[in-house]
C-alpha positions in Angstrom: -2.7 -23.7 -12.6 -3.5 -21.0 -15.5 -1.7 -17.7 -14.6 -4.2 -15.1 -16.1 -3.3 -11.2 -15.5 -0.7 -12.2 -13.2 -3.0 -14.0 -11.4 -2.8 -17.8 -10.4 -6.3 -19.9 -11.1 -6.9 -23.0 -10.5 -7.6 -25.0 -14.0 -10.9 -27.0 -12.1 -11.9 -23.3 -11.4 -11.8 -21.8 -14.7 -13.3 -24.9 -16.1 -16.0 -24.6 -13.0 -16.5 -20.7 -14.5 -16.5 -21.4 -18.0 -19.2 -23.9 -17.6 -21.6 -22.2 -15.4 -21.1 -19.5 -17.4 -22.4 -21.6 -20.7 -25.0 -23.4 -18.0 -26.4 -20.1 -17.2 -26.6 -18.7 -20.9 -28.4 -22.1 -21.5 -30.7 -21.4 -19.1 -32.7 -18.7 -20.7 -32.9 -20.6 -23.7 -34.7 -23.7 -21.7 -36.6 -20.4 -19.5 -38.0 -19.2 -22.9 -39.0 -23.1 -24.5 -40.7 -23.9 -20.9 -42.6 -20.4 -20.8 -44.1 -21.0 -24.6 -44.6 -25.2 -23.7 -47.1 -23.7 -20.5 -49.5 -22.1 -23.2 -47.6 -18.8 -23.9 -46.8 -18.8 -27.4 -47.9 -15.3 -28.1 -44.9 -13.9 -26.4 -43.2 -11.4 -28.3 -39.5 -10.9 -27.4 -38.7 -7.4 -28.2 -35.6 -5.3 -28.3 -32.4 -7.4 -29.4 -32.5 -11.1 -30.3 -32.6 -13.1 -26.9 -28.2 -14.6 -27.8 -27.7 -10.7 -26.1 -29.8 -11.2 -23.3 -28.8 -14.4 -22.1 -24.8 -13.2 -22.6 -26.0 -10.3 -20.0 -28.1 -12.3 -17.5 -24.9 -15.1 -17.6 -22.4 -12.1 -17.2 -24.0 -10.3 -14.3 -24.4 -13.8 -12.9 -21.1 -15.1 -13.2 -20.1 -11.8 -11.4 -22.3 -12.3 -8.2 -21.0 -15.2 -7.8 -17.4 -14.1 -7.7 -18.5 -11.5 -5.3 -19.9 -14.0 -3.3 -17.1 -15.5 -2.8 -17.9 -18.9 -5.0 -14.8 -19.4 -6.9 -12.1 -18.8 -4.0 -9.8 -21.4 -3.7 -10.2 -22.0 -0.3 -14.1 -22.0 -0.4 -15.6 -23.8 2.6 -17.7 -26.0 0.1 -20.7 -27.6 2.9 -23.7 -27.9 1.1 -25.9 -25.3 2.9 -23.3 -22.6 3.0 -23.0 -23.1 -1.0 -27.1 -22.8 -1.4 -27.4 -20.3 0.5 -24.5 -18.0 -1.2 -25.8 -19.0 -4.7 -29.4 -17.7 -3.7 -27.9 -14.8 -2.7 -25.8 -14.1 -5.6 -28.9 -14.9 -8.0 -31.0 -12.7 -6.0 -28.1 -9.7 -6.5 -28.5 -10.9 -10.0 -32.1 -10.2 -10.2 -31.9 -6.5 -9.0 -28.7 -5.7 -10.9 -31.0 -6.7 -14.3 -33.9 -4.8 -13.1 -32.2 -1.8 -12.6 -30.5 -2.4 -16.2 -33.9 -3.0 -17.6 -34.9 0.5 -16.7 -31.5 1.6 -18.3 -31.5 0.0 -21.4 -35.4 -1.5 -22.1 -33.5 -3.4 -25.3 -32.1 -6.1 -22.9 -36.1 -6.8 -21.5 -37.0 -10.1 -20.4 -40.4 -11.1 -20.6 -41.0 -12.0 -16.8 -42.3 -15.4 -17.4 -39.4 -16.0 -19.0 -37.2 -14.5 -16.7 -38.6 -16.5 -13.5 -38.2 -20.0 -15.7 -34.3 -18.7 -16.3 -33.7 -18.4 -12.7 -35.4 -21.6 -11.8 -33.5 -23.4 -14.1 -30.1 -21.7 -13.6 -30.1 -22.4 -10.0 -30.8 -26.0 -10.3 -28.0 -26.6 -12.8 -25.7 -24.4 -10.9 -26.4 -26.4 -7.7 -25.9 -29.5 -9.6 -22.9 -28.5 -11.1 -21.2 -27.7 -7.8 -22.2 -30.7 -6.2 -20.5 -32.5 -9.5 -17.4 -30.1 -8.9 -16.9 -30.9 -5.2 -16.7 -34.6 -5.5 -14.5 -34.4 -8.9 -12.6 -31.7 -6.7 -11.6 -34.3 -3.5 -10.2 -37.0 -6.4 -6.5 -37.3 -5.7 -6.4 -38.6 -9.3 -7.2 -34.8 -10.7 -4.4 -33.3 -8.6 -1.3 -32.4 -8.9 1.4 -34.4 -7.5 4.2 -32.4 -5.7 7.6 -33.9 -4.5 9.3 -31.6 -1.6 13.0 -31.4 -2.3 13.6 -31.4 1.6 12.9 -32.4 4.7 14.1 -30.0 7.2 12.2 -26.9 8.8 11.7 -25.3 5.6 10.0 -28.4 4.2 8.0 -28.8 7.7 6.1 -25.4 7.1 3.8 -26.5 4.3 2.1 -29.3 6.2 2.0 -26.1 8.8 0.6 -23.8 6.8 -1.8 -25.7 4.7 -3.1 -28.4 6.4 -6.6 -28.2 6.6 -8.5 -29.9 3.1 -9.7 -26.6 1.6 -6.0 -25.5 1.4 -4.7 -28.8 -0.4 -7.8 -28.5 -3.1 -5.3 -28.7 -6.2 -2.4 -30.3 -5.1 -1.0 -33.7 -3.1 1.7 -33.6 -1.5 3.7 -37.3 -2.1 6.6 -37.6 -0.2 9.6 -35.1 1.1 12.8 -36.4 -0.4 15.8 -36.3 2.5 18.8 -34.1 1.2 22.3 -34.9 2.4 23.8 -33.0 5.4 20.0 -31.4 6.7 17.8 -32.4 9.7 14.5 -34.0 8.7 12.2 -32.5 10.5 8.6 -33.6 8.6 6.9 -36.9 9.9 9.3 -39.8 9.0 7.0 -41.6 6.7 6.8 -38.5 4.0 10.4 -39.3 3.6 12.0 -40.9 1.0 15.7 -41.6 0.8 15.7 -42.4 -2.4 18.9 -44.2 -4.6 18.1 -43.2 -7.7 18.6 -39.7 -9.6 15.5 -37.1 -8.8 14.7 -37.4 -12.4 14.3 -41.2 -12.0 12.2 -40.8 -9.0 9.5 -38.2 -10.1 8.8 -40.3 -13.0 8.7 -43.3 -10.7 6.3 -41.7 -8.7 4.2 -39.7 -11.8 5.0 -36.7 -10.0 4.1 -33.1 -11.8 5.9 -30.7 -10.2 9.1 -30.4 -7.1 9.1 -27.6 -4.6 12.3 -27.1 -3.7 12.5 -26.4 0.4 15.8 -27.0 1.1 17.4 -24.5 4.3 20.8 -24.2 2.4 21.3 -23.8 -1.1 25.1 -23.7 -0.7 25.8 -26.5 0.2 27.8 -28.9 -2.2 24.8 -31.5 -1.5 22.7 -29.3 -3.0 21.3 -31.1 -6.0 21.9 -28.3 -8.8 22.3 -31.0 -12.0 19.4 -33.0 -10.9 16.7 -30.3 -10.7 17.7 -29.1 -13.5 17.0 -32.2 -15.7 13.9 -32.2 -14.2 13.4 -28.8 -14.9 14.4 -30.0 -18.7 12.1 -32.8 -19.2 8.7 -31.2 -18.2 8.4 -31.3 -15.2 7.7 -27.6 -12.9 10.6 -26.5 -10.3 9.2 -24.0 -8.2 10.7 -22.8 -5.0 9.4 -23.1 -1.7 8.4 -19.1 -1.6 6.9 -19.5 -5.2 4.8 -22.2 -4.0 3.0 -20.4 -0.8 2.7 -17.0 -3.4 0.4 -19.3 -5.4 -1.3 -21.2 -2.9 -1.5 -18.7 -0.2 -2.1 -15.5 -2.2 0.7 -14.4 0.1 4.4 -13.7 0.5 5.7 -15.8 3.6 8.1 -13.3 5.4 10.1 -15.4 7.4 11.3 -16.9 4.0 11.0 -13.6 2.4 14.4 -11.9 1.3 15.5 -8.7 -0.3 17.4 -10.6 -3.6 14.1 -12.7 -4.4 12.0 -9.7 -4.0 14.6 -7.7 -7.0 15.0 -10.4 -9.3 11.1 -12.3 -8.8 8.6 -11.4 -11.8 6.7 -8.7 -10.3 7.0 -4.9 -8.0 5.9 -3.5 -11.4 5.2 0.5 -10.7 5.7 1.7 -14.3 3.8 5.5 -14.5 1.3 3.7 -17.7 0.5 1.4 -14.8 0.1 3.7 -12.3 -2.0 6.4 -15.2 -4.3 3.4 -15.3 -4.9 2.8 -11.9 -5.5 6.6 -11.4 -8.0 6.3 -14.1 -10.0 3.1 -12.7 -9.7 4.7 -9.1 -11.1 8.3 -10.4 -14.1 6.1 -12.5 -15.3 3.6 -9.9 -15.2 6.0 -7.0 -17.5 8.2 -9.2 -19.7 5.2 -10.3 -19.9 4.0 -6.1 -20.4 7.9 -5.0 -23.1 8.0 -7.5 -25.0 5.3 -6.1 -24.2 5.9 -2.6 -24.8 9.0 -1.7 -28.3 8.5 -0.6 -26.6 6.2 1.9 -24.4 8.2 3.0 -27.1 10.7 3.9 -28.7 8.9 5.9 -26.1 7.6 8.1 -25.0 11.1 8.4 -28.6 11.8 10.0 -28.4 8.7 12.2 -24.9 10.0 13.7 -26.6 13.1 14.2 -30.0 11.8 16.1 -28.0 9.3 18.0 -26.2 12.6 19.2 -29.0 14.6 19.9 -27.1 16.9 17.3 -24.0 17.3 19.1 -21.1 16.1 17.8 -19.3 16.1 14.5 -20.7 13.4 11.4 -17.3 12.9 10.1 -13.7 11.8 11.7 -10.5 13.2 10.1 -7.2 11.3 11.1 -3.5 11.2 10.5 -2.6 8.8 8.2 0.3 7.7 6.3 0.3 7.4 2.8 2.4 6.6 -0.4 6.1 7.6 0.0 4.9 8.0 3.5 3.3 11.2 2.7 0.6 12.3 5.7 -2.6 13.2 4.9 -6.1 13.3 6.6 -8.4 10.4 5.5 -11.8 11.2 6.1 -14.3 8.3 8.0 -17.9 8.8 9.6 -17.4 9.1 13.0 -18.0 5.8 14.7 -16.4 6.1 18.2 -17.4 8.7 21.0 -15.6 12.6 20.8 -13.8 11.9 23.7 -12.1 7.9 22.2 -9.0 8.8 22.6 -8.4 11.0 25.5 -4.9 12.9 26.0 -4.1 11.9 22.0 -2.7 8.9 22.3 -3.2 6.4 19.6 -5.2 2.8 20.6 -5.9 -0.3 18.4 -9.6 -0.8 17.9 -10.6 -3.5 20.4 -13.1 -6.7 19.9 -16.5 -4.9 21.8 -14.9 -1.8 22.0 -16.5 0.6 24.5 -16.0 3.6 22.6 -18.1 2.6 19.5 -21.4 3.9 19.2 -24.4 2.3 18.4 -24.6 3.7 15.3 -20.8 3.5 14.7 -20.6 -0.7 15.2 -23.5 -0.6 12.8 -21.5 1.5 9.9 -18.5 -0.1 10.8 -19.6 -3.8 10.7 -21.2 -3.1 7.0 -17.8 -0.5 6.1 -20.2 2.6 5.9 -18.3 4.1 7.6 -15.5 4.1 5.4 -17.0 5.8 2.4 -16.1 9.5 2.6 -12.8 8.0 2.0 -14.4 8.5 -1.8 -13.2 11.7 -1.2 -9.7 11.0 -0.5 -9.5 8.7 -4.1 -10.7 11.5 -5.7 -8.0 14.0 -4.4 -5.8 11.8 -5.0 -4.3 10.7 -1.3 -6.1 6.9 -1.6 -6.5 4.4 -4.3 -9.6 2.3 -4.6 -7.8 -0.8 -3.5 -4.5 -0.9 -2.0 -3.2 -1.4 1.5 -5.1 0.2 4.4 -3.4 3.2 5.7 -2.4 3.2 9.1 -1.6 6.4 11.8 1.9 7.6 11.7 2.5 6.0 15.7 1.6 2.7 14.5 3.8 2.9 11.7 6.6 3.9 13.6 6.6 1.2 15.8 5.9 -1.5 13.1 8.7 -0.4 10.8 11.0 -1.0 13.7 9.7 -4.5 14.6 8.1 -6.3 11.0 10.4 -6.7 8.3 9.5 -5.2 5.2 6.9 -3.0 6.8 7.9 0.1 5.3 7.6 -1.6 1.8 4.0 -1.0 1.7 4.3 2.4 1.1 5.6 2.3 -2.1 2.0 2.3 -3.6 -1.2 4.2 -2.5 -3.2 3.2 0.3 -6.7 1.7 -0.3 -10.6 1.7 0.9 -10.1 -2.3 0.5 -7.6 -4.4 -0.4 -6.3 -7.7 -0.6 -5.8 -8.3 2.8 -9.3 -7.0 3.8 -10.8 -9.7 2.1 -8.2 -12.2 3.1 -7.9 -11.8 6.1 -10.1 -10.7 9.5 -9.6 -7.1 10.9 -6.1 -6.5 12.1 -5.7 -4.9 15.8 -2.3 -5.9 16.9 1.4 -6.5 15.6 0.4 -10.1 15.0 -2.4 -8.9 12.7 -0.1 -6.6 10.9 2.5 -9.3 10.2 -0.2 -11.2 8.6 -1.8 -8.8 6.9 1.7 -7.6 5.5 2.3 -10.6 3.6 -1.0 -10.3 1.5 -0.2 -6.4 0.6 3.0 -7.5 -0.7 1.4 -9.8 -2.4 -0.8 -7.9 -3.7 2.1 -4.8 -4.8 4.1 -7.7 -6.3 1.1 -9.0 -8.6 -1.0 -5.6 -8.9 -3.0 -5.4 -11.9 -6.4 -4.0 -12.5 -7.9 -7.1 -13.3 -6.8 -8.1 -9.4 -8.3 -4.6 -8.2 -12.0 -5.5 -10.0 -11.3 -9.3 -8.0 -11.1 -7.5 -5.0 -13.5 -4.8 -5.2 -16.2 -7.3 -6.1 -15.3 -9.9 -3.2 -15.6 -7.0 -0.5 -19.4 -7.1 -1.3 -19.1 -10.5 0.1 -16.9 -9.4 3.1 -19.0 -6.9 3.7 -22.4 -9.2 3.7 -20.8 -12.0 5.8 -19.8 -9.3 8.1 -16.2 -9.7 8.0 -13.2 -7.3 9.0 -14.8 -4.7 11.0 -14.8 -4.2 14.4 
């Protein structure tokens, strides 16, 4: 893996990008010579030399795809699926480059030209994948990993990751048995090996060892060992490291305060922070810009559905950074009367209270965009963790370690766990969701914030995380 803005990426991945990327440039290159073989070689390209042009169609492109949810690790990849999101990232591309035709005529494709350049990039994009996915199940191009452990600690990554699309970039080889701990992990992963470590990952080729042993105390512990190991090439990661990078989450029942002070990350420097004001403040100007006729109209529809009556918007109680309260502002999606005598409720699956309007605009997130409003004043971020009511808070704190620890930063529209993970109604959901906001404080950069915004477009088309 390539850690890139603090950000871990699969190598197959990147390689995956960069070559689309090139594939797609390529493609209006091949759009242009099929256009002029089929009799039009009068075409005169105008505005800037076509190198430009292609850079732009390949850029938008590669972005569509991302928000499509094409390079995620732990992509699905069945055939139709894949087609299907690929047509519909190309098709994004096609209006983004229309609208940026009208903006900047320079960047014009003839439309000949421009048909040819689709055709062709969505065959070799297709092809590519198809290439990719067979490459990707290979054994031979993954990493080998050798568990230092055998015991419950060791047992949770066959747990955790066991289906295929969480194992893309690594294999698992064997668990080694350390002295004075219960195995736990099915008896043929484990070796009782009578050599030194060192001896054995070079006997078994093995790239990195995750080191899931219970007790580090102990005087079994093998200190000397993984450190010549650590010495002669090969990666020593712990067993929290490894689920950070393969999850995009911090396991909390590993989790403890001393990793969390002395780990690479919790970085909230004020430039940081200036910069993050400054992204939030420009793409929630950017999104109001071209939302606003949306938002008009779904004020109208609240309004007709109630015959008039009833307010368009829903303030509410939340909590926010340094567990500051403020009111976040929604379109109402629920009846007046939702939560009779005051008393806070999770959001039920097929709740009765939600309009017909409101599961519409809370199914596509409408309803969340006057939270614009609360970027701008400063109460939100643009991504972050959701905020939640001050009674749910309360009780969490109290039963979910590290709960608190979310409010250290500014609460979000989206976030991390919004596109990770389905729409949280209970204290199970807010355990798991917990574990990708930390993530996502620990290894907060803006470069993560564009990852997230853009794969919301696909939450939001797939119809994920509202209820």
């Amino acid at each position: 893996m390539v850690r890139i803005f603090r950000q871990y990426i699969p190598v197959p991945f990147l390689i995956l990008g960069l070559v689309e990327f090139l594939l797609v440039m390529s493609s209006v290159y091949l759009g242009m010579k099929l256009w002029v073989f089929l009799g039009n070689s009068d075409i005169i390209q105008t505005g800037l030399p076509l190198w430009p042009k292609a850079l732009v169609f390949a850029s938008i492109a590669l972005l569509a795809q991302i928000s499509m949810g094409l390079y995620q690790r732990r992509f699905r990849f069945v055939l139709a699926g894949m087609i299907l999101r690929i047509g519909i990232s190309l098709a994004t591309t096609a209006v983004t480059l229309t609208l940026l035709y009208y903006i900047i005529p320079d960047l014009f494709l003839d439309q000949g030209v421009l048909a040819f350049s689709f055709l062709v990039a969505a065959l070799l994009i297709v092809l590519t994948r198809i290439l990719f996915i067979r490459s990707l199940n290979q054994d031979q191009l993954k990493r080998r990993v050798l568990v230092l452990g055998a015991g419950e600690n060791a047992a949770q990554i066959s747990r955790q990751l066991r289906r295929k699309a969480d194992q893309q970039g690594f294999v698992i080889v064997g668990h080694v048995h350390v002295r004075g701990e219960h195995d736990v992990v099915d008896e043929s992963l484990v070796i009782r090996p009578d050599v030194t470590l060192l001896t054995l990952t070079k006997e078994l080729n093995i790239d990195e060892v995750v080191v899931a042993v219970g007790e580090r105390r102990r005087k079994s512990f093998p200190v000397h060992d993984l450190l010549d190991c650590k010495l002669s090439g090969i990666d020593v990661i712990d067993l929290l490291g490894f689920f950070e990078r393969e999850t995009g989450k911090l396991k909390l029942d590993i989790l403890n305060p001393s990793w969390m002070i002395f780990s690479d990350g919790f970085n909230q420097s004020r430039s940081l922070n200036a910069q993050k004001r400054v992204f939030d403040i420009i793409v929630s100007l950017l999104l109001l810009g071209i939302a606003w006729p949306l938002m008009l109209l779904v004020a109208a529809a609240i309004k007709m559905e109630g015959w008039g009556r009833g307010s368009v918007f829903y303030r509410q109680i939340r909590v926010g950074q340094h567990w500051q309260l403020f009111n976040v502002y929604k379109f109402r999606s629920m009846r007046e009367d939702a939560e009779e005598g005051g008393k806070a409720q999770w959001a039920k699956k097929n709740d009765d209270r939600v309009t017909r309007v409101g599961e519409f605009i809370r199914k596509t997130r409408l309803d969340e965009l006057p939270q614009i409003f609360n970027v701008l004043k400063g109460n939100m971020s643009f991504v972050g963790p959701r905020p939640e009511r001050p009674e749910f808070v309360t009780q969490l704190s109290e039963q979910i370690p590290y709960f608190a620890e979310r409010h250290r930063v500014k609460p979000g529209i989206t976030g991390w766990a919004q596109i990770c993970y389905p729409y949280g109604a209970s204290e199970k959901d807010s355990l798991e969701k917990l574990q990708f906001d930390l993530y996502y404080i620990k290894n907060y950069s803006l470069f993560l914030d564009l990852v997230i915004i853009l794969q919301t477009a696909h939450s939001v088309i797939a119809g994920k995380g509202g209820r």
